[in-house]
C-alpha positions in Angstrom: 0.0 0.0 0.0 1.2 3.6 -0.8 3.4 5.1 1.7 3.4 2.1 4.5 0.5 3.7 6.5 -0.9 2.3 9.2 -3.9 4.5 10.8 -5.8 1.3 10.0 -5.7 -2.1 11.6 -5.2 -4.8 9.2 -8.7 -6.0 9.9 -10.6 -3.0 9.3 -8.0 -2.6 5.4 -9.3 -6.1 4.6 -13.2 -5.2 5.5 -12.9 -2.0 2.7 -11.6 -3.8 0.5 -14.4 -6.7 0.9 -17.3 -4.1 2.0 -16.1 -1.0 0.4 -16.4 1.0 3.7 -14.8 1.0 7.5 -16.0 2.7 10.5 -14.1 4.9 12.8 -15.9 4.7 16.0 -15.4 7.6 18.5 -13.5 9.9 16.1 -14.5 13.3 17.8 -16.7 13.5 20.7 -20.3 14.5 22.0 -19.0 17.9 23.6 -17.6 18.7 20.1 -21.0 17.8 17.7 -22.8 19.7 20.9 -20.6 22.9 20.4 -20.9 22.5 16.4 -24.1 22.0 16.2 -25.1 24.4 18.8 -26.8 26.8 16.2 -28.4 24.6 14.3 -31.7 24.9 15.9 -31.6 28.7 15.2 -30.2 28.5 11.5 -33.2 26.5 10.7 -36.2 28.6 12.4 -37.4 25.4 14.1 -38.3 24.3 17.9 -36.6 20.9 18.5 -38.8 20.7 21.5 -42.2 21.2 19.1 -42.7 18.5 16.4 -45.2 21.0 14.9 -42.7 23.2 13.5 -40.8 20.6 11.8 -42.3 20.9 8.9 -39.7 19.3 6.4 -39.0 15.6 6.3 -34.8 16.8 5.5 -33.1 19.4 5.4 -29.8 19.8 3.5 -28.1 22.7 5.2 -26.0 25.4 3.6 -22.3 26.0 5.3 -21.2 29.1 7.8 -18.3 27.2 9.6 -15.5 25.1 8.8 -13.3 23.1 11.2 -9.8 20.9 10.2 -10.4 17.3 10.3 -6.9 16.8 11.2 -7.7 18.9 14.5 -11.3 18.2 15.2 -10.9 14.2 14.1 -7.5 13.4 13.8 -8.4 9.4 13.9 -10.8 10.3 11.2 -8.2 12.0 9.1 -5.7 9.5 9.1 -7.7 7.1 7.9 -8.7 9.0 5.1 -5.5 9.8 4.4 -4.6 6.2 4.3 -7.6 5.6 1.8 -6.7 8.1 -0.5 -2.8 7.1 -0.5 -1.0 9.9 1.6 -1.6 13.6 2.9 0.1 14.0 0.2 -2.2 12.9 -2.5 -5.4 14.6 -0.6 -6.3 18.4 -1.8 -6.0 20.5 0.3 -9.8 21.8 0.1 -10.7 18.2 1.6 -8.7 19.0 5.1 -12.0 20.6 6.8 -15.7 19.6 7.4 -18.3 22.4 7.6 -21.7 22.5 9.2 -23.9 22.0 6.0 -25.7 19.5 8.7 -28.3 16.9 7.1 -31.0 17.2 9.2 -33.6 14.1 9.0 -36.7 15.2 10.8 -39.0 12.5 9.2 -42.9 13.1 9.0 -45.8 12.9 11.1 -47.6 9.8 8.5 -44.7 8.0 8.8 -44.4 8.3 12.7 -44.1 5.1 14.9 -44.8 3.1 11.4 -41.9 -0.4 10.7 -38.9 0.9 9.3 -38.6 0.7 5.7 -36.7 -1.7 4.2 -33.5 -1.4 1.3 -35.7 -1.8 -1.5 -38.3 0.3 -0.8 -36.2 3.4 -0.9 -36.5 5.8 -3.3 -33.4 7.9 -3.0 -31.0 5.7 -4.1 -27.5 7.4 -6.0 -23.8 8.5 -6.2 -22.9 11.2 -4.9 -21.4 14.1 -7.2 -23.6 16.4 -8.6 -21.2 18.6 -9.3 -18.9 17.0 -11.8 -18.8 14.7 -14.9 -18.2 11.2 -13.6 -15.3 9.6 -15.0 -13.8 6.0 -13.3 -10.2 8.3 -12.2 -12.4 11.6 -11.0 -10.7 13.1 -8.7 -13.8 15.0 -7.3 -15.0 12.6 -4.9 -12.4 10.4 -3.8 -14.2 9.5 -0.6 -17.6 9.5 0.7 -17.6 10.8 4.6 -20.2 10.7 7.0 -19.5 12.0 10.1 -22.5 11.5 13.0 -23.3 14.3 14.7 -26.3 12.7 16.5 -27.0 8.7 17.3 -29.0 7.2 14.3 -30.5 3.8 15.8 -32.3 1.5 13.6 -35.8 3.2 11.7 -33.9 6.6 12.6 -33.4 8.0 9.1 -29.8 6.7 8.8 -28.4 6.5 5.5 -28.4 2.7 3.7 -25.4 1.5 1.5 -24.9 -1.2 -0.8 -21.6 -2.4 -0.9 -21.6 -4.8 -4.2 -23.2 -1.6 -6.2 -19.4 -0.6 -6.4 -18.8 -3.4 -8.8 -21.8 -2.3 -10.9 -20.7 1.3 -10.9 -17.2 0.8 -11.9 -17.9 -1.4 -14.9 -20.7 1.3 -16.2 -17.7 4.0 -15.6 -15.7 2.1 -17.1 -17.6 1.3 -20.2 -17.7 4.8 -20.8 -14.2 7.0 -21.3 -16.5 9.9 -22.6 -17.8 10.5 -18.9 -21.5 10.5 -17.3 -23.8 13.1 -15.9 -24.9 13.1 -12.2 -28.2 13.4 -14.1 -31.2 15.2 -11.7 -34.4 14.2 -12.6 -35.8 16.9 -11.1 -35.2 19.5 -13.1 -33.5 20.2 -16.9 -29.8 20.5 -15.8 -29.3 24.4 -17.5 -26.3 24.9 -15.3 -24.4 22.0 -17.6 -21.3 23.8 -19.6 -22.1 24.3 -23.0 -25.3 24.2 -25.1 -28.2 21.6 -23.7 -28.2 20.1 -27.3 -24.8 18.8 -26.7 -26.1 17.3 -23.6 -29.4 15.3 -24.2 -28.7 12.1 -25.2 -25.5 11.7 -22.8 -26.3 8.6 -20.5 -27.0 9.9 -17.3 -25.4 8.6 -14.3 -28.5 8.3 -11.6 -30.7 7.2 -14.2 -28.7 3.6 -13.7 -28.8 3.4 -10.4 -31.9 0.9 -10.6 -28.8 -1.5 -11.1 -29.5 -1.3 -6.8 -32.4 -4.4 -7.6 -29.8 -6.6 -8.9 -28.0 -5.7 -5.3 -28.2 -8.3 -2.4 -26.1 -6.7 0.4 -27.5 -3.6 2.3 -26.2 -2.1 5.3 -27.8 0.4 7.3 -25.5 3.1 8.9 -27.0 3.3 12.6 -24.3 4.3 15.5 -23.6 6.7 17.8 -22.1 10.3 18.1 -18.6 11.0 16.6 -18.8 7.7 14.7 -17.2 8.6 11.0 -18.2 6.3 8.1 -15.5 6.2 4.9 -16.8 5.2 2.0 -16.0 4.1 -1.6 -16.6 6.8 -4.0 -18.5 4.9 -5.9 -20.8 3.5 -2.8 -24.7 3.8 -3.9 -26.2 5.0 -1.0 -30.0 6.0 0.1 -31.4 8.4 2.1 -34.0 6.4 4.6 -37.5 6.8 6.4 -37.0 8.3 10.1 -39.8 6.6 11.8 -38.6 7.4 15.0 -38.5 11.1 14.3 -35.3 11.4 16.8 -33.4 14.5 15.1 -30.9 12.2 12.8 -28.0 14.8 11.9 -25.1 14.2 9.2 -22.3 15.9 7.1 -21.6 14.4 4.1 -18.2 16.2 3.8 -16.6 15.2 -0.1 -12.7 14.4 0.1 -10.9 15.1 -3.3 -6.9 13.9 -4.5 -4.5 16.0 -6.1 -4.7 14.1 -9.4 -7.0 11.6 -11.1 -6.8 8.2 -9.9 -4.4 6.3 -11.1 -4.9 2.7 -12.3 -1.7 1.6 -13.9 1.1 2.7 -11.5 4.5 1.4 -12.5 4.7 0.5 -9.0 1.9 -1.4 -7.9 2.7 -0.9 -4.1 1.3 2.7 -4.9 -1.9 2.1 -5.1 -4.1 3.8 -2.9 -6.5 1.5 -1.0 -9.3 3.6 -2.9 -7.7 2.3 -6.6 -7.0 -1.2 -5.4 -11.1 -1.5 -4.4 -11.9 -0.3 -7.9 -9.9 -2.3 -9.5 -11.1 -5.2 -7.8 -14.6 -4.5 -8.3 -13.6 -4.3 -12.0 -11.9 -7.9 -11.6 -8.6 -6.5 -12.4 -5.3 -6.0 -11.5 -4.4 -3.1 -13.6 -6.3 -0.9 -16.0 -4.8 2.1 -18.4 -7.9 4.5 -18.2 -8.4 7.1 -20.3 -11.1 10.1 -20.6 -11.9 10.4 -24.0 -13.2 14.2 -22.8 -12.9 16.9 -20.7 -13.4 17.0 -17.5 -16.0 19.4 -15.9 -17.8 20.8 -13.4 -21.8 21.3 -13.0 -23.6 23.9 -11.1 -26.2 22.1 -9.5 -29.7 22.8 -8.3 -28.6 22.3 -4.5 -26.1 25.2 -4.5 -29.1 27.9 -6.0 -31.2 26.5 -3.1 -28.7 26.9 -0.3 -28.0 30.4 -1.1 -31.4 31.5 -0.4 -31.5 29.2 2.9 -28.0 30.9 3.5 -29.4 34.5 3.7 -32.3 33.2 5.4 -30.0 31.8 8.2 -28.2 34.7 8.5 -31.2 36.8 9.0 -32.5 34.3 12.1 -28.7 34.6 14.0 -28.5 38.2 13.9 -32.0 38.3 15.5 -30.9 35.8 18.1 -28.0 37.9 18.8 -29.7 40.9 18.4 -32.1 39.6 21.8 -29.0 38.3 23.5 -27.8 41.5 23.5 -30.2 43.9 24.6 -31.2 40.8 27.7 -27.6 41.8 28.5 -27.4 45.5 28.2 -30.9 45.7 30.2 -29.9 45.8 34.1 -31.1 44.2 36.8 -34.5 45.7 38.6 -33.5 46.8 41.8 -35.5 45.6 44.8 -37.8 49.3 45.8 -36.7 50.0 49.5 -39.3 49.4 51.9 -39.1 51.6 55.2 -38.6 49.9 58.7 -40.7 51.2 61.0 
């Protein structure tokens, strides 16, 4: 493996490369996700103590903070490190995690209902909806969760399945030109160039039913400061929160330097990341090519943030704005009462 790193225990190097993920448990604690989630309650204009007011199912929160992994979660970031190859080969934009929280509030229907199972998801995908997919993209090298709540089972945790990988990585494969994170939801003007151009390109989510030809499922349930590292090409579902506990997320992406690399003169180099993919592609070595360009994609979810952004803003200033003046208001004095 590149560089001789070790954050990993042998076991948990041999159950990526079998599973596609591993689990740091305990990689920041519940006084840190208290103090960084601490606004949250305020940013989003809701009472965590009043199901009433919850009035989205989930919430994909915009960023205001950033924190350094290697500080906040240094077990964390040394395994991701390790992953990717070296600190080295992980860009420098990847080194913090903001609080762009995932906030999965469920619904009132779906209260107290069984917990849905794989297949009945509907959410099912890859993330990336910012770039053209390419097998070597250098993007989204790593899928991150960190748990800034505990997820037990039925409580809205996210569901992966682990032999998608090998299904992904053939389709990427079987197409050098590159793939769309295709939305469904609406026409993808943000794409470069004119749509024409862009129509009949085969778009990435629109395979993902390839998940009903999946048999293993794993659903991410655990407790706060758990860190789950994923395969960048890990399908992966948003699920039902029946419990309607508060299940809150980051999905932090972690990009390399350069493109993967698939046909290192040396094969010790390989990153743990390009020795999965190449096993899921039932080979020992592949010379991969993009027969384009690579680039990026504006998606829908940025345009959406920035309006939740300034909303946010608006709500913390008002909360400050009350602090204050409780502050700079002083104390009534007790009216002296004569002694006779």
């Amino acid at each position: 493996m590149a560089q001789g790193l070790n954050a990993l225990t042998a076991e948990q190097v041999d159950f990526f490369m079998e599973n596609g993920y591993v689990v740091i448990k305990q990689a920041f604690t519940r006084e840190q996700a208290a103090d960084f989630t601490s606004e949250m309650w305020v940013r989003l204009g809701l009472d965590p103590d009043d199901k009433s007011t919850w009035t989205q199912e989930r919430i994909h929160m915009p960023v205001t903070k950033r924190v350094r992994v290697s500080e906040f979660a240094p077990k964390a970031w040394a395994a991701i490190t390790e992953l990717c190859g070296g600190e080295d080969r992980v860009n420098v934009e990847a080194s913090t995690w903001g609080d762009s929280f995932i906030v999965n509030l469920g619904t009132p229907a779906l209260e107290g209902t069984p917990p849905r199972q794989a297949l009945e998801l509907d959410n099912w995908h890859v993330d990336g909806d910012f770039f053209v997919h390419f097998l070597d993209s250098p993007e989204q090298a790593l899928l991150v969760i960190p748990l800034f709540s505990d997820i037990a089972p039925g409580g809205g945790a996210t569901f992966i399945a682990p032999d998608g990988i090998d299904m992904i990585a053939r389709y990427l494969a079987d197409h050098p030109e590159g793939v769309i994170p295709e939305d469904r939801t609406f026409r993808p003007a943000h794409l470069p160039g004119p749509w024409e151009q862009w129509k009949d390109h085969p778009g990435f989510w629109s395979h993902l039913a390839e998940v009903r030809r999946c048999t293993q499922f794993v659903e991410l349930t655990g407790e706060t400061g758990d860190v789950v590292l994923m395969h960048p090409l890990m399908m992966h579902s948003a699920s039902k929160n029946v419990l309607r506990v508060p299940r809150v997320i980051t999905n932090p992406p972690v990009s390399v330097r350069e493109p993967f690399n698939f046909a290192r003169a040396d094969p010790s180099e390989y990153s743990l990341v390009e020795r999965k993919t190449l096993k899921a592609l039932g080979v020992d070595r592949l010379d991969f090519k993009p027969t384009t360009e690579r680039r990026e994609i504006v998606p829908k979810r940025v345009l959406i943030q920035r309006a939740m952004l300034e909303a946010e803003k608006k709500r913390l200033e008002e909360m400050k704005s009350k602090t204050q003046s409780a502050q700079a208001s002083p104390a009534l004095s007790p009216v002296p009462v004569a002694v006779a």
